[in-house]
Structure formats: structure tokens, C-alpha cells
Wavefront OBJ file of the C-alpha trace (Angstrom):
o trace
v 0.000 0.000 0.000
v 0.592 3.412 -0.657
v 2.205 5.749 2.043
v 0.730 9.172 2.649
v 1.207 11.132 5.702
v -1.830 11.126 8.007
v -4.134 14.580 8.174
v -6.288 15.872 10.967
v -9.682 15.383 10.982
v -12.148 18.334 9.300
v -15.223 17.122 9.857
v -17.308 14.085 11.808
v -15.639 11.279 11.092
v -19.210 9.314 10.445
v -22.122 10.203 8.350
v -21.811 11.256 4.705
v -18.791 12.448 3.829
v -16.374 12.582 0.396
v -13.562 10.472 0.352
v -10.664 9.198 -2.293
v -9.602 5.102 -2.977
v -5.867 4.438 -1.797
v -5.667 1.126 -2.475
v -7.532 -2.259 -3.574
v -7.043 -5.814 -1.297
v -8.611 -8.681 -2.194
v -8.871 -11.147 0.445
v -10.972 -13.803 -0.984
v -8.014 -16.323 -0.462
v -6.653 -15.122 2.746
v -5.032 -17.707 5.318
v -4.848 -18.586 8.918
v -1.766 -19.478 10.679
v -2.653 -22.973 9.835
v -3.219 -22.784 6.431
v -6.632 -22.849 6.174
v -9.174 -20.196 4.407
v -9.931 -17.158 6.302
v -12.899 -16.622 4.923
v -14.508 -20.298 3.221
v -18.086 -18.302 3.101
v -16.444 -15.274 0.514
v -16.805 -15.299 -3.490
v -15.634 -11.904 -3.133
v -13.780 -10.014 -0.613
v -12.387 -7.241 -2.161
v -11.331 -4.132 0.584
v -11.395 -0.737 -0.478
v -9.177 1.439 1.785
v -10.316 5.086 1.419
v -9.160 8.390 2.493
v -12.176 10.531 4.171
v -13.017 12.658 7.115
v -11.266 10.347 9.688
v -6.860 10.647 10.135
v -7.245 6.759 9.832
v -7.947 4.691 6.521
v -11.560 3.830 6.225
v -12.481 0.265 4.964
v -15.181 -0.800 2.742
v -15.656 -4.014 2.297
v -17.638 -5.544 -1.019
v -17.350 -9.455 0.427
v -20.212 -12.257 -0.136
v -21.452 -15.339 -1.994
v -23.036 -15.323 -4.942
v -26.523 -17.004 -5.539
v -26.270 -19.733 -7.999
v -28.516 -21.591 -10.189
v -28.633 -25.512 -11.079
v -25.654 -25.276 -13.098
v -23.278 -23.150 -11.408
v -24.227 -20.326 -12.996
v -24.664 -16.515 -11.026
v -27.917 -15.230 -10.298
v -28.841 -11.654 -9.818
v -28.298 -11.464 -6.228
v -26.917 -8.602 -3.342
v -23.111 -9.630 -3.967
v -23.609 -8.654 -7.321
v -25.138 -4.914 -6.421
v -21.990 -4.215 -4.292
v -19.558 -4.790 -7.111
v -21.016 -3.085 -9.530
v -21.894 -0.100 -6.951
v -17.981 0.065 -6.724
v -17.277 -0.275 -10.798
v -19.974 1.880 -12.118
v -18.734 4.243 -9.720
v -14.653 3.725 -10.369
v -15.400 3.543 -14.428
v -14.335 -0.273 -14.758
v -16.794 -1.688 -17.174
v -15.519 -5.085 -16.415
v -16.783 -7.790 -13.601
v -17.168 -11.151 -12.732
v -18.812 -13.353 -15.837
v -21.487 -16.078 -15.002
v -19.047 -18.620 -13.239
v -17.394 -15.792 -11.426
v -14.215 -15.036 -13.015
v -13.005 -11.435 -13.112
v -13.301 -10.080 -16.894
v -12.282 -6.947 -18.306
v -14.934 -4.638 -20.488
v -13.869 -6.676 -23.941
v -13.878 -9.808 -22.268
v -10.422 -10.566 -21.181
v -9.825 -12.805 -18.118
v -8.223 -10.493 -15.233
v -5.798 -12.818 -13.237
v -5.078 -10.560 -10.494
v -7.815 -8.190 -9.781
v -6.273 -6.876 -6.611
v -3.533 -5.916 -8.956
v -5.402 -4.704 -11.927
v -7.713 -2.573 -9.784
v -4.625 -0.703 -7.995
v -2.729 -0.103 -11.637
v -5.665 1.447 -12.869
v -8.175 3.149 -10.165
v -6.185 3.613 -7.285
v -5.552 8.146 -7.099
v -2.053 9.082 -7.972
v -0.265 10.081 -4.596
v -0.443 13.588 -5.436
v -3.983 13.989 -6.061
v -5.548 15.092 -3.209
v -9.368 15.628 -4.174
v -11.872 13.352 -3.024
v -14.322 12.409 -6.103
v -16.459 9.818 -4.012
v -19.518 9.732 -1.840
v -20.268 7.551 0.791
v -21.953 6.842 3.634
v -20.001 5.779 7.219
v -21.497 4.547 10.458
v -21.319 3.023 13.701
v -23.481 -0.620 14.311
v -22.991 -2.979 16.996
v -21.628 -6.846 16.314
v -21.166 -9.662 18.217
v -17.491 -10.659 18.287
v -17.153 -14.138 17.346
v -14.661 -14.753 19.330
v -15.546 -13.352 23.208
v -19.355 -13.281 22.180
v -19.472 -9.238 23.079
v -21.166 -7.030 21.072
v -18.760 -4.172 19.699
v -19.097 -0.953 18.202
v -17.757 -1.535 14.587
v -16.969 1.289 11.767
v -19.166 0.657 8.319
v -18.878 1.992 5.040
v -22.460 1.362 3.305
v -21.355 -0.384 -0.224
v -23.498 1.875 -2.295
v -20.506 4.602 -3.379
v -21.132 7.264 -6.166
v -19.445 9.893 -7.705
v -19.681 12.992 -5.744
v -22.537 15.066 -8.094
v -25.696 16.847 -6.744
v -28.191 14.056 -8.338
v -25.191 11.282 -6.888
v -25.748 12.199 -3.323
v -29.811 13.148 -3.184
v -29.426 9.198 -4.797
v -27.320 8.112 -2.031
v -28.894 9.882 1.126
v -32.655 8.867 -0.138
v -31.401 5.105 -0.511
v -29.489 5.224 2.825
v -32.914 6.635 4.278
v -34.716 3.430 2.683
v -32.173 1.193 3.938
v -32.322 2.556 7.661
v -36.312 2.009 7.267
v -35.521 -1.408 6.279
v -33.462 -2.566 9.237
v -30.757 -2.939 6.950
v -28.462 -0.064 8.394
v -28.357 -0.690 12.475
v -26.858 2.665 13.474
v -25.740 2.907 16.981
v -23.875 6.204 18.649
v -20.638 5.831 18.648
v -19.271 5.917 22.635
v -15.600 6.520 20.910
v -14.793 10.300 20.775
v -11.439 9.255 18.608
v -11.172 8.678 15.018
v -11.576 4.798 15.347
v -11.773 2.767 11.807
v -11.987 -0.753 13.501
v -14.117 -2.730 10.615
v -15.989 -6.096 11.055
v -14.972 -8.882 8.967
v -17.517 -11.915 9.729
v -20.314 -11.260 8.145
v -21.039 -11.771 4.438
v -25.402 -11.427 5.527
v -25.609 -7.786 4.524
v -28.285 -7.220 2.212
v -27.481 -4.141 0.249
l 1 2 3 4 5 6 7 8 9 10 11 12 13 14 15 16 17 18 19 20 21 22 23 24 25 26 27 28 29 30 31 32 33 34 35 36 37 38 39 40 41 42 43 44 45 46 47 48 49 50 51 52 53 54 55 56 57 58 59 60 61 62 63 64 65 66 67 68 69 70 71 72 73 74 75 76 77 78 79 80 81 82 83 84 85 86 87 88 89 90 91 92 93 94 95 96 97 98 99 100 101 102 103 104 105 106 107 108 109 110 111 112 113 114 115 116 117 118 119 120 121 122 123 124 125 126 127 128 129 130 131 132 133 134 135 136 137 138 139 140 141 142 143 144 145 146 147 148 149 150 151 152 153 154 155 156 157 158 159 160 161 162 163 164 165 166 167 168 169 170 171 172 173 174 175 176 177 178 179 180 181 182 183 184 185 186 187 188 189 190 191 192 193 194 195 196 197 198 199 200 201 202 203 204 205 206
């Protein structure tokens, strides 16, 4: 990743806010100690570490299964929304093709697209303008682990280009999606810029 010297704050560091991508991870095939899968339940787990309000990275995270039919084959299914959220909203005309392999716009397989997404959409180091909108919140999680619930930082997975139209689009659909139980907001108890991000849960319906 990228090195760029941290900034204060200028703004809450939650809520909707402009921000800029620093770097692509994909961590789809990421190991334990032991060897095994991190994640055996993930398709897709591709991080998106972006520059915002908060002196600390911000993660979002566009990780899931796809729904399949009889033959393999992907359905239109929530997975599928978050990706192309991201790529309509990066320019990559490209995606996964109907047995899930990454594909440029033309066609061409993409072997690495942790790689390929960082050559190509990832800000040069001495841009400093934020073209995104998003939408960052607090929600409580149980930790799988000690079986606590714990304030976690979220990045919604619907990101646009900052325009007028882009963010009346954004705000009205995070609106519907807080309606919808689908956004669990809690008040954050932490006064600092804290970007801790949940990684257990591919059940987000976005």
C-alpha cells in the first residue's frame, strides 16, 4: 500500500462524507496461521481502503457469496449490487462473468484483480481531491470470538461519484435502507477517530 502522511480530521468522522480510494485488497483467499481459508463463506472479498473525514484509513468491504442456479451459474443477487456499486462508480466496465471469473470490459480474463484494480483506479499520490460519496457509520456486532457485542466502523457499499443528483441518490437510498433494518446505526461511545471494521459477516443485504 501506498504511504501518505496522516491529516487531521475536518469534519465528523461518520455520516456522509467525500472520500478518495488508496488502495484495492482482495482477500478472498486469505489464510490462517494454519493454512486454512480465512474466509470459506467469501466469493468476493475485495477491501477498499479510502481516504475521508477520519486521520485513519476507512475500509469498505464488497465481500459475499453469490446465488447460484442448477448449473453453477450466477444469479442476480446482493453480492452482485456491491460490485457493480464500486465499478460503475470507479469507471471499470468489467466484472465477474457467469461462473465468477473477473473479466475486463472486452472480455479478457483479469488474473489478479487486486492488482489490476490498484494499476488502474487507485488516485495518484499527489492527487488530493476526493471524487467519491459515501456513507459511514457506527453498528454494533457480536465478536465471534468473546461473544461481546462491539461498536464496529461501516462503510455502506453503495458509493457514487460525488454530483448533486449522486448524493440526493445516495442519502434517499441510505434513508430506505435505515427504514428497512438494513443499516443498524448505533452512537458511537468513541470520541477518537476509530476505523476498527468487522470482517464476519457476508449477511448484509445491500
Amino acid at each position: 500500500m501506498r504511504f501518505r502522511p496522516e491529516t487531521e480530521s475536518n469534519g465528523s468522522w461518520t455520516g456522509f462524507q467525500n472520500v478518495q480510494i488508496t488502495d484495492f485488497s482482495d482477500r478472498s483467499k486469505d489464510t490462517r496461521d494454519d493454512g486454512e481459508i480465512k474466509f470459506p463463506w467469501a466469493d468476493v472479498y475485495l477491501e477498499v481502503m479510502l481516504a475521508g473525514n477520519s486521520k485513519y484509513p476507512i475500509r469498505l468491504q464488497i465481500a459475499g457469496s453469490y446465488d447460484k442456479d442448477s448449473d453453477g451459474r450466477i444469479r442476480t443477487c446482493s453480492l452482485l449490487n456491491k460490485i457493480y456499486y464500486l465499478f460503475d462508480a470507479i469507471g471499470f466496465g468489467g466484472g465477474p462473468n457467469t461462473i465468477g471469473e473477473w473479466e475486463t470490459k472486452t472480455g479478457d480474463k483479469i488474473e489478479n484483480i487486486q492488482t489490476f484494480l490498484n494499476n488502474n483506479y487507485v488516485a495518484d499520490i499527489s492527487d488530493d481531491t476526493k471524487p467519491y460519496y459515501v456513507y459511514v457509520y457506527r453498528t454494533l456486532q457480536k465478536d465471534k470470538k468473546t461473544g461481546e457485542e462491539k461498536e464496529w466502523t461501516r462503510v455502506c457499499p453503495k458509493i457514487v461519484i460525488d454530483t448533486p443528483e449522486n448524493r440526493k441518490e445516495l442519502e434517499n437510498y441510505v434513508t430506505f435502507m435505515k427504514n428497512k433494518g438494513h443499516i443498524k446505526e448505533v452512537e458511537s461511545n468513541n470520541s477518537g477517530n476509530s476505523a476498527t471494521v468487522s470482517t464476519d459477516s457476508s449477511e448484509d443485504t445491500f
